[in-house]
KOLSEMAR-527883 format. One record per residue: residue in one letter; y, z, x of N, C-alpha, C, O in turn. Coordinates in nm, 3 decimals. Example, Ala and Ser with C-alpha at 12.3 -4.5 7.8 and 13.67 -1.06 7.14 Angstrom:
% KOLSEMAR-527883
{A,{-0.569,0.780,1.319},{-0.450,0.780,1.230},{-0.330,0.780,1.320},{-0.332,0.846,1.424}},
{S,{-0.225,0.708,1.285},{-0.106,0.714,1.367},{0.003,0.787,1.290},{0.114,0.804,1.341}},
END
This chain:
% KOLSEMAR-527883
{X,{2.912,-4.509,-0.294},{2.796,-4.425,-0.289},{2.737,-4.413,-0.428},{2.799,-4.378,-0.529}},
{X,{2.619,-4.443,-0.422},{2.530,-4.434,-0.567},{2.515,-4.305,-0.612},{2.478,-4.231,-0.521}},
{X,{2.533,-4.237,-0.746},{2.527,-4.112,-0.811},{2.379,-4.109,-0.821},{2.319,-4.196,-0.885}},
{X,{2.304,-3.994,-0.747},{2.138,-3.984,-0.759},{2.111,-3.887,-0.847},{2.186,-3.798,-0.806}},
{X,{2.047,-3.836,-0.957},{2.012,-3.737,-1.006},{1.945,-3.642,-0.938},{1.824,-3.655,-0.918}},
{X,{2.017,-3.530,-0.892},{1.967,-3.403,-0.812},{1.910,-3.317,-0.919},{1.963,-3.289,-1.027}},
{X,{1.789,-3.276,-0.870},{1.769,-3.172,-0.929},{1.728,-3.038,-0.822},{1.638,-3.032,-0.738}},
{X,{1.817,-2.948,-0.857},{1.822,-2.830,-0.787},{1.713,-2.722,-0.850},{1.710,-2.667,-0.961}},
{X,{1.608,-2.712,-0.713},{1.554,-2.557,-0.748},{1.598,-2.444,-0.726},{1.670,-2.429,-0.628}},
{X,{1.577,-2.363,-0.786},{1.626,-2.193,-0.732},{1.479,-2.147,-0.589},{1.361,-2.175,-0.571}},
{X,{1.580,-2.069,-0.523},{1.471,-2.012,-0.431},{1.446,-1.896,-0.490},{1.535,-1.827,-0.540}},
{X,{1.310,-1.862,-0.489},{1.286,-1.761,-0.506},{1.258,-1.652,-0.416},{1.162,-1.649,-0.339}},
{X,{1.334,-1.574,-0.428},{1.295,-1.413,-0.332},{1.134,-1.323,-0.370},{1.100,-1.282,-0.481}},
{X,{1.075,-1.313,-0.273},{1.003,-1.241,-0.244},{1.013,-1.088,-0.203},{1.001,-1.049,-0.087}},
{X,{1.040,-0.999,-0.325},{1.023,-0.860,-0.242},{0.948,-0.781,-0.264},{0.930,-0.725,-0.372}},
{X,{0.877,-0.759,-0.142},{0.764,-0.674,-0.078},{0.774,-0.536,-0.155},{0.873,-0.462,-0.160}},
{X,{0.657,-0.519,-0.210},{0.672,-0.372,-0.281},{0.590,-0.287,-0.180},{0.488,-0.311,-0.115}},
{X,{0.665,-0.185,-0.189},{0.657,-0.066,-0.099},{0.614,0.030,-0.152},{0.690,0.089,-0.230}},
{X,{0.498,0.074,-0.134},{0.426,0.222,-0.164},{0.466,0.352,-0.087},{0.522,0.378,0.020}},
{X,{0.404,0.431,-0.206},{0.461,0.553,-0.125},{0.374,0.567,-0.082},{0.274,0.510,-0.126}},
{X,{0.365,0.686,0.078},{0.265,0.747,0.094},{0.158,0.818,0.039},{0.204,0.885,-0.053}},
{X,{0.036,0.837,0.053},{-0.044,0.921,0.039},{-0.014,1.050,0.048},{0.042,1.079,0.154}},
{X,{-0.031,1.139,-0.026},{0.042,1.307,-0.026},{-0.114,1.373,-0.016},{-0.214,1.344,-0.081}},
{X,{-0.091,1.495,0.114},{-0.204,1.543,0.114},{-0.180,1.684,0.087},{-0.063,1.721,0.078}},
{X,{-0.317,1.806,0.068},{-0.243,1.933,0.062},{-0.316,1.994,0.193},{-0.421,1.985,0.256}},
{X,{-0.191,2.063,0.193},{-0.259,2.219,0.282},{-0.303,2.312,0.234},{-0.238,2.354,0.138}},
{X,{-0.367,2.352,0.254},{-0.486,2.467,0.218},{-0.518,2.580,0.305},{-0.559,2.579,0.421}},
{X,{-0.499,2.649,0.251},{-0.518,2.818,0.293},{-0.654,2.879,0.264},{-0.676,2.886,0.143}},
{X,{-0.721,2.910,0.318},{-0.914,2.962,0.326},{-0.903,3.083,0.377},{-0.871,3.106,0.493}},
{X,{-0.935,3.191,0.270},{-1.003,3.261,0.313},{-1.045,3.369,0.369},{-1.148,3.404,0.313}},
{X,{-0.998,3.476,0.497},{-1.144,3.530,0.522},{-1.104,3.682,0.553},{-0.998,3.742,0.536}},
{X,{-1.244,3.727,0.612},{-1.230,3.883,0.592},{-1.176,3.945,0.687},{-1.190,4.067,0.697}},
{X,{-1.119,3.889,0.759},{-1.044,3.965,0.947},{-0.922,3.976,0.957},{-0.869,4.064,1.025}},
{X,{-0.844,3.868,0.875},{-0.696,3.873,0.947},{-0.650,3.925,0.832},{-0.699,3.911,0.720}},
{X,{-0.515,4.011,0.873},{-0.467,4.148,0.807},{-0.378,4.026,0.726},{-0.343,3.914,0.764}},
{X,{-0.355,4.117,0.565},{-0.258,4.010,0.506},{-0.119,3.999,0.563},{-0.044,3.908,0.529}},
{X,{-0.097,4.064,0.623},{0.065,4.081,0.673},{0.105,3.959,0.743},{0.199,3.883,0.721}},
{X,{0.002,3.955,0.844},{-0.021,3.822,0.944},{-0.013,3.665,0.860},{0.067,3.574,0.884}},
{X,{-0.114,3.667,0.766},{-0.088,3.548,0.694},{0.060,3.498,0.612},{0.110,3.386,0.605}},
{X,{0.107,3.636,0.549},{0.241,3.607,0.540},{0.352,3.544,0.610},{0.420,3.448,0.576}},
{X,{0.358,3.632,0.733},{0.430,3.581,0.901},{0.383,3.406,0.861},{0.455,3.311,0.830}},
{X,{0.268,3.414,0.875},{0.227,3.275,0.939},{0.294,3.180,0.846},{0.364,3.090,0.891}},
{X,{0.275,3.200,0.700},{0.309,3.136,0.586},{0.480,3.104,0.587},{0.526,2.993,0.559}},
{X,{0.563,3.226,0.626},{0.678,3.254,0.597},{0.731,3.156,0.745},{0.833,3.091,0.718}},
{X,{0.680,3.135,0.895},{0.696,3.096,1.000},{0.703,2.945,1.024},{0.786,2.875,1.082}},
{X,{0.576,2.914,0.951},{0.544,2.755,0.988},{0.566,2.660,0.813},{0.589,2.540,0.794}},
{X,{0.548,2.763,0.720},{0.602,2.647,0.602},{0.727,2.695,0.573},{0.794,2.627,0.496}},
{X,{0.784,2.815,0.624},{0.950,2.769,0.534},{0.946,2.858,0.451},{1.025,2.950,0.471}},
{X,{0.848,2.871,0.320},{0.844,2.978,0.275},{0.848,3.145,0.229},{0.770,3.223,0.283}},
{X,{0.944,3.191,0.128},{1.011,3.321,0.104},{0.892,3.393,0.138},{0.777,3.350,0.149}},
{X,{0.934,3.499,0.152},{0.838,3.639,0.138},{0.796,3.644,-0.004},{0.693,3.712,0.002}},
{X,{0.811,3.617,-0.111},{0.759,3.667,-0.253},{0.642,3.549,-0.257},{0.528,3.565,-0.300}},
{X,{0.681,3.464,-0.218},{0.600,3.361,-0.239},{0.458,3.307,-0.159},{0.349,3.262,-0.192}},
{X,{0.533,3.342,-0.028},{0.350,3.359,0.043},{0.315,3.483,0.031},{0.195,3.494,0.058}},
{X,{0.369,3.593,0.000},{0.271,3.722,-0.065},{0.168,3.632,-0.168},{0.047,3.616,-0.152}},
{X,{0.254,3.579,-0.281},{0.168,3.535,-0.380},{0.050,3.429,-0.360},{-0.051,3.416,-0.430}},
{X,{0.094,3.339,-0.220},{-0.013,3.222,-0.185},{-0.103,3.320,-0.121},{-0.211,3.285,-0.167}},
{X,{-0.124,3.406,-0.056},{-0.172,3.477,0.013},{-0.291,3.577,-0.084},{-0.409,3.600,-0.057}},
{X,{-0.219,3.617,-0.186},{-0.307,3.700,-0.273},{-0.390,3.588,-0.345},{-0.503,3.616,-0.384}},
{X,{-0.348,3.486,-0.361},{-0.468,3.369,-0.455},{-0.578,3.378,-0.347},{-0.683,3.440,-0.368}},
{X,{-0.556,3.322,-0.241},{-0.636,3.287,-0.164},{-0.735,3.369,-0.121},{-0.845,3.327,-0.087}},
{X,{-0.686,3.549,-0.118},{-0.770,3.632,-0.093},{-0.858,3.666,-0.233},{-0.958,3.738,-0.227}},
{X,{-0.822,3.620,-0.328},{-0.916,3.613,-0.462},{-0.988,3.507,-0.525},{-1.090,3.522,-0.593}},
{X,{-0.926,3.391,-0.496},{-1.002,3.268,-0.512},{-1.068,3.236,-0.349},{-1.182,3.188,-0.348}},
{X,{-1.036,3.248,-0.284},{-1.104,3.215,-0.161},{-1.015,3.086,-0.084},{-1.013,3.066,0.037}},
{X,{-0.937,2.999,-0.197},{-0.852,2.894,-0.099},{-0.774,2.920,-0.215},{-0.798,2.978,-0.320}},
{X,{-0.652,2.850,-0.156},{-0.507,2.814,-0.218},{-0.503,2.725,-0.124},{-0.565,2.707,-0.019}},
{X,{-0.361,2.634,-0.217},{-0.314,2.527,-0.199},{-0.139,2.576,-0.115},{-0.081,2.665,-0.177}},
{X,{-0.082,2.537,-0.020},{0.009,2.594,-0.024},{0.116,2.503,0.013},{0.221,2.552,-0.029}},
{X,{0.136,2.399,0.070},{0.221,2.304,0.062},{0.149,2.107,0.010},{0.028,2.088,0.000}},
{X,{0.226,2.023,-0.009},{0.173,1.893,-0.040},{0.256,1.830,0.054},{0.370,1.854,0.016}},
{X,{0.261,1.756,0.167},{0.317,1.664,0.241},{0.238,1.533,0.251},{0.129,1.510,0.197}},
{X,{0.315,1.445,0.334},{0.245,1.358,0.404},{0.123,1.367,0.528},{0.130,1.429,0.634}},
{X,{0.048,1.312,0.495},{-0.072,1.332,0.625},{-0.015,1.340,0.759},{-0.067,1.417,0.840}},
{X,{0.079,1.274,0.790},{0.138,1.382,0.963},{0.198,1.475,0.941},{0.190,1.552,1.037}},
{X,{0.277,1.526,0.836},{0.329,1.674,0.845},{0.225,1.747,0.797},{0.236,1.856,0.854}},
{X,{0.116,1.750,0.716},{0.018,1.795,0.655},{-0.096,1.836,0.797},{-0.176,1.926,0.822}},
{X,{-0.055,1.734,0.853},{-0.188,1.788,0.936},{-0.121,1.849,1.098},{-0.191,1.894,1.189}},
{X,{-0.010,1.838,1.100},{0.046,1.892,1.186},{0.089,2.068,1.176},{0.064,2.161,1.253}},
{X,{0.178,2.065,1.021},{0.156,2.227,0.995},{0.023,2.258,0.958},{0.007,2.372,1.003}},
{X,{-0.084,2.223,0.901},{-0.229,2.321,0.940},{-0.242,2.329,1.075},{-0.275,2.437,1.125}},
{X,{-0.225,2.243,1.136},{-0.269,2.294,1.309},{-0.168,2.388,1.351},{-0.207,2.495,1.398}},
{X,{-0.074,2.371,1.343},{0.031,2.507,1.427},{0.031,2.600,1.357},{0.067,2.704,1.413}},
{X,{-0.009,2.610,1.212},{-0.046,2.745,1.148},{-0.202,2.768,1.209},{-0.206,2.881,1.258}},
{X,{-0.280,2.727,1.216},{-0.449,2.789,1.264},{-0.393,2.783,1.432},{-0.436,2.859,1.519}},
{X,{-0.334,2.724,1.444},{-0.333,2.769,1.651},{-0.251,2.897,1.634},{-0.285,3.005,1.682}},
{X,{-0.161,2.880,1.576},{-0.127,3.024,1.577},{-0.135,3.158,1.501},{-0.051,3.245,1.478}},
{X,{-0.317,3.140,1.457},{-0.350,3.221,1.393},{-0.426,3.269,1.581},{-0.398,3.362,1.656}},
{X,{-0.500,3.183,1.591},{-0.599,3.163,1.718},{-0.536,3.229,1.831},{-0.595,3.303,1.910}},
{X,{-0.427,3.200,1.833},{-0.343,3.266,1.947},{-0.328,3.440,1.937},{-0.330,3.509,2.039}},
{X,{-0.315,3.487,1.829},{-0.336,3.607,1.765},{-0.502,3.675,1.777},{-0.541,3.790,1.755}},
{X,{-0.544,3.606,1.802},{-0.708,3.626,1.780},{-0.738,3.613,1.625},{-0.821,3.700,1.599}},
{X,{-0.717,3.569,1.554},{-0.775,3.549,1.393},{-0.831,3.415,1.370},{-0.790,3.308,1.414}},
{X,{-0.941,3.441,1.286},{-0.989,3.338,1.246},{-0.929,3.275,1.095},{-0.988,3.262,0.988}},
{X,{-0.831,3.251,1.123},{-0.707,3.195,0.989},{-0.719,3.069,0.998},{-0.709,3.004,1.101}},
{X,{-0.750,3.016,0.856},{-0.782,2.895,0.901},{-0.717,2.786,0.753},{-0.754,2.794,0.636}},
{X,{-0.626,2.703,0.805},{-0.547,2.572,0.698},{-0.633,2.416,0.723},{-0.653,2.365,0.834}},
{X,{-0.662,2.375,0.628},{-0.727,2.222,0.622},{-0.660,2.145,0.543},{-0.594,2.193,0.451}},
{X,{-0.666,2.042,0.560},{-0.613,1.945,0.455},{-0.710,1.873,0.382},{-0.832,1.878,0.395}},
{X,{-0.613,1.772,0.268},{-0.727,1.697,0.216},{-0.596,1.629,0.119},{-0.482,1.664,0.090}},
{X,{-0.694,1.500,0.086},{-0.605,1.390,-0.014},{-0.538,1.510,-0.118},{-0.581,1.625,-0.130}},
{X,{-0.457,1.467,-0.167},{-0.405,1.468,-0.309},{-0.509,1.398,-0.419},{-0.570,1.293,-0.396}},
{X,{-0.517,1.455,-0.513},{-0.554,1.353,-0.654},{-0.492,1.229,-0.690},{-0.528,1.169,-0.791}},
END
């Protein structure tokens, strides 16, 4: 058998870079009807959040007019604003969470 000069390439791997998601916020608006107590509940119910702390998201918002109150991904983001505003709605209040991109 004749000695052939091989020349061996390397394979090269391809790996797929993976992004993170898009992070959106929830947002707290606002308004003149629903008692602060309620927004607390709501705050303390559907994000998880202590009592000291949605007092405090709660008081921005009634002085700035919005706060920011959690950053998730766009399905948890837009899933807790809806079960927090349905269950403002269910209450009769016009309480109302939106989202929006991150920076």
């Amino acid at each position: 058998m004749p000695d052939k000069d091989v020349t061996l390439k390397p394979r090269l791997k391809t790996v797929p870079k993976v992004e993170r998601p898009r992070l959106y916020k929830v947002i707290l608006l606002n308004d003149d009807y629903t008692p602060r107590d309620f927004v607390v509940i709501v705050l303390k119910a559907v994000f998880r959040i202590g009592p000291e702390t949605s007092y405090r998201i709660m008081m921005t918002a009634h002085q700035k007019g919005s706060c920011v109150v959690a950053v998730f991904t766009r399905d948890i983001a837009e899933t807790k604003a809806k079960e927090a505003t349905d269950l403002a709605k269910e209450a009769g209040f016009p309480l109302m969470f939106t989202t929006e991109p991150e920076e």
